[in-house]
N, C-alpha and C positions, 0 to 999 in steps of 0.2 A: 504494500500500500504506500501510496504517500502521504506526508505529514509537514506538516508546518513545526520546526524545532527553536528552540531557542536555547541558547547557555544562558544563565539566570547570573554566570559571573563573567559577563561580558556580550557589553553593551553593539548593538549593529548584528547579532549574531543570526538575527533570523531567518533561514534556509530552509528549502524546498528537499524533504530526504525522504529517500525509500527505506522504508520500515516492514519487520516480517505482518504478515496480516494478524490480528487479531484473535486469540483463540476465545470463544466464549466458553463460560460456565453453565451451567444446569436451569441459572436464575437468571442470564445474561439472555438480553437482547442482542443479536451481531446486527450491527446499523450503518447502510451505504449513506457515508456522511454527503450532504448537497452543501451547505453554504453554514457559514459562521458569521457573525453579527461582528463587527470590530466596535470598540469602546474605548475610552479613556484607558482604564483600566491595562487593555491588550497592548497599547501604546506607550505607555509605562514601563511595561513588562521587556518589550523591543528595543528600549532606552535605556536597556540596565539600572532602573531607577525604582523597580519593584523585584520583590523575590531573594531566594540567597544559594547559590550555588549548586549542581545540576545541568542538567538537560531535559526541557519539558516539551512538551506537545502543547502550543498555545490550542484558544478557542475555548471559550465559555456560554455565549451564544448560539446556540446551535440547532441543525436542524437535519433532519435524517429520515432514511426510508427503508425500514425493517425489512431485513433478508429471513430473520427465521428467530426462533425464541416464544416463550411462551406469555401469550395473556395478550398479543398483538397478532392480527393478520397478516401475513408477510407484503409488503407492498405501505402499509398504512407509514402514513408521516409522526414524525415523534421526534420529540425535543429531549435533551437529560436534565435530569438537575444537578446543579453544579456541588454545592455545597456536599460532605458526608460527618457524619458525627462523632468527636472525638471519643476513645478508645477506652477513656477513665472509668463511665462518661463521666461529664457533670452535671450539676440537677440539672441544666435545663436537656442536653440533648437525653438525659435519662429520661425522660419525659415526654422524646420526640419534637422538640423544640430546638434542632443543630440550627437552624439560623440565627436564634439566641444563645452561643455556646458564651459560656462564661467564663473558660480556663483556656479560651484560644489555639485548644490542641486540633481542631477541626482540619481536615484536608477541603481541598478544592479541584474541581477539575480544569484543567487550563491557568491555575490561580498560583494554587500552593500545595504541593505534594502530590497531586495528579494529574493523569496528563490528561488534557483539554480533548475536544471534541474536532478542533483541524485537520483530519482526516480523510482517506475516502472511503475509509473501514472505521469503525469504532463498537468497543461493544459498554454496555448499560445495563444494569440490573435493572430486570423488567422494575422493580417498583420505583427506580427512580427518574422513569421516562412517563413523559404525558403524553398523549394522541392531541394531533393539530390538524386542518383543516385543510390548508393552504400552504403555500411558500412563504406568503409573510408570518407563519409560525412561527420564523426567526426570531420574532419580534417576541416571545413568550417571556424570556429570560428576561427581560428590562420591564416587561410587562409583573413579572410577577413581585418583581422589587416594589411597584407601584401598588399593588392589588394589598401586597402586608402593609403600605404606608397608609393606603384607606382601612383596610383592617381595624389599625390602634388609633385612629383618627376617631374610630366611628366606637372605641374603648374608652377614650379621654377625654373625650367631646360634653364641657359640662351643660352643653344646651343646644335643640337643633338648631341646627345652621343650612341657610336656602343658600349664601353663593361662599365661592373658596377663589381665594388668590393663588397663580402658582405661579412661583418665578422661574425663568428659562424656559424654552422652547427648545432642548434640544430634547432626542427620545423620551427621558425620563418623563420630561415637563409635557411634551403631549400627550404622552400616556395618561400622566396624570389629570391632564385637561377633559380627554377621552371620558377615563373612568366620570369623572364629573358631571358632564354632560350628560353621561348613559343614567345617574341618578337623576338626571331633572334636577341640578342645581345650575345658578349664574354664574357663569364660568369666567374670570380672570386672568390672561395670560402675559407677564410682565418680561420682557425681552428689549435690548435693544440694537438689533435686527430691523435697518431699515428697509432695506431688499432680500429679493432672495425670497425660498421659499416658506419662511415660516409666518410671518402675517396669513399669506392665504392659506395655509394648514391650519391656523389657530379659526380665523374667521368661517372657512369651509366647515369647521365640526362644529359652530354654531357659538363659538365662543368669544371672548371679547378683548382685542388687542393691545395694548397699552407698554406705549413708549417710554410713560412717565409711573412711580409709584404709586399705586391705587392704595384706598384706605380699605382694606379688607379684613376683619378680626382672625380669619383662618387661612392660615398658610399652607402650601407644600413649596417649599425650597429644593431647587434642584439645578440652581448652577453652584454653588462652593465658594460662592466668591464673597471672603469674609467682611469686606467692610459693607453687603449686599444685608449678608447675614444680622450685622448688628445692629443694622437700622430697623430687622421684624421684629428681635426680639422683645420688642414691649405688647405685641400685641396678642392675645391671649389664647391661641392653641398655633402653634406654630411647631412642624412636621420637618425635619431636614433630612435631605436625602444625596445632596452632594458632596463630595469629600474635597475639602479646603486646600488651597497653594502655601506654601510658607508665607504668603506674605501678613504681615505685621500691622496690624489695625487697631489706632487708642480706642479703647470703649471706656466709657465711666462704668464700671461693674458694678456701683451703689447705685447708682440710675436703674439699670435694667433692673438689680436685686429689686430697686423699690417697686418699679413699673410690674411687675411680674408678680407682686404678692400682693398688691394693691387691687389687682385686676384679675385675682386666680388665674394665670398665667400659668401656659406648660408649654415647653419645648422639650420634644427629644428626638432622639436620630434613628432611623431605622439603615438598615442595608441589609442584601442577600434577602433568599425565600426558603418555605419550606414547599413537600409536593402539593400538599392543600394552596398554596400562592397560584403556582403554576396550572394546577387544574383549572381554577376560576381566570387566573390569565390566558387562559385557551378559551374560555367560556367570553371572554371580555373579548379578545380577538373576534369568535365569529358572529358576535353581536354587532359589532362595528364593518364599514361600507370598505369593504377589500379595497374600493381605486385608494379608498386617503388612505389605508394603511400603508399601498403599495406608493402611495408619494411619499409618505415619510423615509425610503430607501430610496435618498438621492443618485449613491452609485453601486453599481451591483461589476464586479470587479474578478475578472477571471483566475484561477487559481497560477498558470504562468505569468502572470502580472502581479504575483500577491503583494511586492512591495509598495505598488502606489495605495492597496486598500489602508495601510495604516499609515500615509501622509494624510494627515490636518489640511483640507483645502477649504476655500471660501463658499461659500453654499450648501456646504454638508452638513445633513442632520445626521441620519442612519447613513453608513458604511456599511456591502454586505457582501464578504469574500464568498464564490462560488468554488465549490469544490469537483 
């Protein structure tokens, strides 16, 4: 098979290699991989600027078409879940909560300690693969990160709420806008993207555009960008789901402290899913109108070409290597 590899202790290393095929297990799905979802993340990864030493099979995103395994039709499309449960466990993966792990011994597929789904073979334990619909089933994995942040949204939440702000328009933030929308709430998307496709993404799912910071009491944050971050924090259930740059931003911390207790105020951070995220992010996919999903995959990018998929260009929302 081939695979997409990287050395995790050195940075430019990522190469197109032939690898033996995949042997499955008794509980394994063997899965003819089609396309991998590129992310910050994977780009990171490329950068020698995540991970520690090794050689991995990137791909996290993922998408696939069952050759054989049990509890799947041979032919049917299917996504894996990335995350698996550390080995101790702790209370929460004891519990079946590994996207909560709390002692950080968790594997990842394509992440950390497993190899990714970049392939044109892969295998998956049947229980940690969904069934998808489509080719934009791609879109599952960023999908499902979304579906747990509405999850604890709708856990925290000390009152209903008809509209939500979300900041960013890239995957994350329309997924989020999406889910919004499919509840019948006033959808808010704060971006500043003046061309390009993401106005009419946001506007096309019936949502509302904005250049400038809208006064919204519920957030989902999903660009990382901290001095972004510190100007929600006063307002009182606020969701973050992007992961921040080094850079360095004054905040008055007795400000917020006050604004936050004054206002029963919660902030917290969600990241990763478990297979319940992922089912209902399959669920949330075929609810929603294939063409906009299929706009949100600006470039779809052949697998002998795989180095321009994780160049950062102008106009890219979703990135999405074909295998």
């Amino acid at each position: 098979m081939r695979a997409l590899t990287v050395d995790l202790a050195r940075a430019g290393s990522l190469a197109l290699t032939e690898l033996p095929d995949p042997v499955p297990g008794p509980e394994d799905l063997l899965v003819e991989g089609l396309a991998i979802g590129i992310c910050g993340t994977d780009r990171e990864i490329v950068r020698g600027e995540f991970g520690v030493g090794g050689t991995l099979v990137i791909g996290h995103e993922s998408l696939g078409r069952v050759v054989s395994g049990p509890g799947f039709e041979p032919g049917s499309l299917v996504a894996g879940v990335v995350r698996r449960p550390d080995p101790v466990p702790c209370v929460a993966c004891a519990h079946g909560e590994f996207d909560m792990c709390r002692n950080g011994q968790y594997t990842e597929r394509g992440i950390t300690g497993l190899d990714g789904y970049g392939s044109t073979l892969w295998t998956v334990p049947a229980a940690y693969a969904v069934g998808v619909s489509s080719s934009t089933g791609v879109l599952v994995e960023p999908a499902s990160v979304v579906v747990k942040a509405w999850e604890r949204l709708d856990r925290l939440a000390l009152y209903p709420f008809e509209s939500v702000l979300v900041t960013g328009a890239g995957p994350i933030g329309l997924l989020a806008a999406l889910i919004g929308v499919q509840r019948g709430l006033d959808v808010h998307v704060f971006d500043l993207a003046v061309d390009g496709p993401k106005p009419d993404l946001v506007e096309s799912l019936g949502a509302t555009y904005h250049r400038t910071l809208p006064d919204c009491p519920v957030v989902i944050e999903a660009t990382g960008a901290p001095s972004l971050v510190a100007r929600l924090l006063g307002r009182d259930l606020v969701c973050l789901t992007g992961v921040p740059s080094t850079e360095v931003v004054p905040a008055d911390i007795g400000q917020i402290n006050r604004d936050l207790v004054l206002r029963n105020g919660i902030v917290f951070g969600t990241v990763n899913a478990n297979p319940r995220h992922y089912r209902e992010a399959s669920a949330v996919l075929d609810r929603a109108d294939d063409a906009w999903l299929s706009a949100m995959i600006t470039r779809r990018v052949p697998l002998e070409s795989f180095a321009e998929a994780f160049e950062q260009r102008p106009g890219d929302v979703k990135v999405v290597l074909e295998l």
